[in-house]
C-alpha positions in Angstrom: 141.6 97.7 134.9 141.1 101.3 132.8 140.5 104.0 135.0 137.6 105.2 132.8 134.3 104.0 134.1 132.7 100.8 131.7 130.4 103.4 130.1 133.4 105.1 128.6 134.4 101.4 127.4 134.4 100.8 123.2 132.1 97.5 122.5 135.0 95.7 121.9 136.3 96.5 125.7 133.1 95.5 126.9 133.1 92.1 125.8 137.2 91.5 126.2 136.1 90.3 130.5 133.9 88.2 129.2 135.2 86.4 125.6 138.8 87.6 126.1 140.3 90.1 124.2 141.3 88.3 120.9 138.1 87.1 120.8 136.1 90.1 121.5 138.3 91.7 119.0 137.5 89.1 116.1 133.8 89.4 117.0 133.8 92.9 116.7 135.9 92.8 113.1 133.5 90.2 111.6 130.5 92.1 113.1 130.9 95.5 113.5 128.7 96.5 116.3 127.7 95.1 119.2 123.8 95.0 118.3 124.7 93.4 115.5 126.7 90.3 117.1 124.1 90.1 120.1 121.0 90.3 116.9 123.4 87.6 114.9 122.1 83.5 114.6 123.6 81.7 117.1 125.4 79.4 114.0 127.0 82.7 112.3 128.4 83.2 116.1 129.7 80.5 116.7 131.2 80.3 113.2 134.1 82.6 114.9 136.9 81.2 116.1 137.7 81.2 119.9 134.0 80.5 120.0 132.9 77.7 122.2 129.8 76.6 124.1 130.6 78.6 126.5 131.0 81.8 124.9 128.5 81.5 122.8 126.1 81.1 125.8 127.5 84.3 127.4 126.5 86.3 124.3 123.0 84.9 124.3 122.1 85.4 127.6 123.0 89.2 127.6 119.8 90.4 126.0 117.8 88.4 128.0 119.7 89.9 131.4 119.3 93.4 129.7 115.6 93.0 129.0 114.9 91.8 132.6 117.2 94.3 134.1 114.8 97.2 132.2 112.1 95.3 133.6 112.7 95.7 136.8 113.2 99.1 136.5 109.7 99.3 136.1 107.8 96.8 138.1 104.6 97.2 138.9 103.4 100.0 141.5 106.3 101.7 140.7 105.7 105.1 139.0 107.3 106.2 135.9 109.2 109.4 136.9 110.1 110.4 133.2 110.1 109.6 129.6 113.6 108.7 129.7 112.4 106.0 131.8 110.1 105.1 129.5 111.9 104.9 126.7 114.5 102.9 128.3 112.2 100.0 129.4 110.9 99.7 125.6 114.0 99.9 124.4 115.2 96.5 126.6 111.4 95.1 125.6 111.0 95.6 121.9 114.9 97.7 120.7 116.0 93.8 119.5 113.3 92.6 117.8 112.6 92.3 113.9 109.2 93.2 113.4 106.9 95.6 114.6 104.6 95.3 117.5 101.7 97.4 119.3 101.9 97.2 123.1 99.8 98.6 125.7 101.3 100.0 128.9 99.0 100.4 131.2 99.2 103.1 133.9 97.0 104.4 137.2 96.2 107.6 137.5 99.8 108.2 139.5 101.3 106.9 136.7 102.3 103.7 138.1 102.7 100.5 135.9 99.8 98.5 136.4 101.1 95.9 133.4 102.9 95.9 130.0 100.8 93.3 126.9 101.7 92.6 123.5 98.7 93.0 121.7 99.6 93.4 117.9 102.3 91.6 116.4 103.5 92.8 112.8 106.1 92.5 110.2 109.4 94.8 109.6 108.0 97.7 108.8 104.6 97.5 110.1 101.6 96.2 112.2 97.6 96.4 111.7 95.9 98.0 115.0 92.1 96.6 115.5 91.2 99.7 118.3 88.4 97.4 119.7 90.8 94.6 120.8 92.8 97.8 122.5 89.6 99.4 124.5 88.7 95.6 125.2 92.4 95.0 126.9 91.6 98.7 128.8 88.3 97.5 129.8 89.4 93.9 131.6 91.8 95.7 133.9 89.0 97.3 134.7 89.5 101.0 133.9 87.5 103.9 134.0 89.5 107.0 132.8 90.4 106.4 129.1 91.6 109.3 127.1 92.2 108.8 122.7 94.7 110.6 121.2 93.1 110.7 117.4 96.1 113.2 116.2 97.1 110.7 113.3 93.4 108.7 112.7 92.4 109.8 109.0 89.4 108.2 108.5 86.9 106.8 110.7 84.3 104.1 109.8 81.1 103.5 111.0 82.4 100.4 112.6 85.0 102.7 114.7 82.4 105.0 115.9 80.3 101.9 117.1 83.6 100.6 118.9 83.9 104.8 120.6 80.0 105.0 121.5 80.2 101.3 123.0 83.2 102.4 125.2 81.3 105.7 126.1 78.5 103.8 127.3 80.5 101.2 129.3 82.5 104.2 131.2 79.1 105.6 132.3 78.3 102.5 133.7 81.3 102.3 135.2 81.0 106.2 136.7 84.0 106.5 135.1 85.1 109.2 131.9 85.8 108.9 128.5 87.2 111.4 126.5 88.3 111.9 123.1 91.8 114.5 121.8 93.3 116.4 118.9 90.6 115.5 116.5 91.4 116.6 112.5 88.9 118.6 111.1 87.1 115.8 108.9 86.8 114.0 111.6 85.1 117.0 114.1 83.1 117.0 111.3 82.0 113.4 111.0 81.2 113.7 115.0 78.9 116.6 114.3 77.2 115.1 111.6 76.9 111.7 113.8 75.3 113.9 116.9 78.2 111.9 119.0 79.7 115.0 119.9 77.0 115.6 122.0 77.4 111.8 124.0 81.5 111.8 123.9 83.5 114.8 125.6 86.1 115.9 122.8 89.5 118.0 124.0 91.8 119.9 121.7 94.9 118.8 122.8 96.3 115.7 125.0 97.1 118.0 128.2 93.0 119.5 127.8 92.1 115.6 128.2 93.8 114.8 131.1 92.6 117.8 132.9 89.0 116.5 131.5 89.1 113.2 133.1 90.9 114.3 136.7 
């Protein structure tokens, strides 16, 4: 046993108590990384040789075990203490995958997980968002703080500020608060013009919203 801890370990090492070392090592030749062996077809695995039923079962489980460890991590009514944590968890959800998805994880206002849904599901290199399919998720778990960040929205149709008044009007009958954050200027503008600036709080920043809907 090295006296370094397994952290310290080289991929190769890693695997070596699991596959053996001639193995590991022949894995790790053919290839290269381990996110690229545990991301490989199970047939281009078990192309190596050393590589039996067994082993190959050992490699595909390890995903799985790290995805459900990160899980865990996070269950629900546990609060997330940091983005670290954060990241971590969608890291073990989504770091494997090869296409693009849009997930919501929902928090109270302690920031504990309440849930974790796939919504959108995309290609490679990206993913179409449909933002009234996102406030209707928000809506059935029956929230009634909800706080858009509209830092990178560009353009705003008519059909989006039906889909923000609709939401407006549902958190008021909810007693709840809706607010809206980091607006560009053509779209302050657009709210102006609209009069909805008048009917949905707006907040310069993301920290300004959250104090708007405590």
């Amino acid at each position: 046993m090295d006296d370094n801890a397994p952290r310290d370990w080289s991929d190769q090492r890693l695997l070596a108590p699991l596959l053996g070392e001639r193995v590991a090592a022949r894995l790790m030749d053919r290839f290269g990384s381990l996110r690229q062996l545990l991301h490989a077809e199970p047939r281009e695995i078990r192309g190596s040789r050393g590589v039996g039923d067994a082993r190959l079962e050992t490699l595909l489980v390890l995903p799985e075990l790290a995805r459900r460890y990160f899980e865990e991590s996070l269950p629900c009514g546990e609060a997330i203490r940091s983005p670290t944590d954060t990241e971590a968890f969608l890291k073990a959800r989504m770091g494997h995958l090869h296409h693009e998805l849009f997930c919501c994880l929902f928090l109270d206002n302690r920031h504990r997980v309440l849930r974790f849904d796939e919504l959108f599901r995309g290609t490679i290199d990206g993913t179409s968002v449909y933002p009234r399919e996102v406030v209707k998720e928000a809506l059935e778990r029956q929230t009634n703080r909800v706080l858009f960040n509209l830092g990178a929205l560009e353009y705003l149709s008519s059909a989006g500020l039906r889909v923000l008044l609709s939401t407006a009007k549902e958190m008021r009958r909810r007693d709840g608060k809706f607010v809206l954050c980091s607006l560009n200027e053509f779209v302050k503008e657009l709210f102006d013009v609209s009069g909805f600036q008048s009917l949905i709080p707006i907040a310069d920043s993301v920290e300004s919203g959250i104090e708007m809907l405590s």
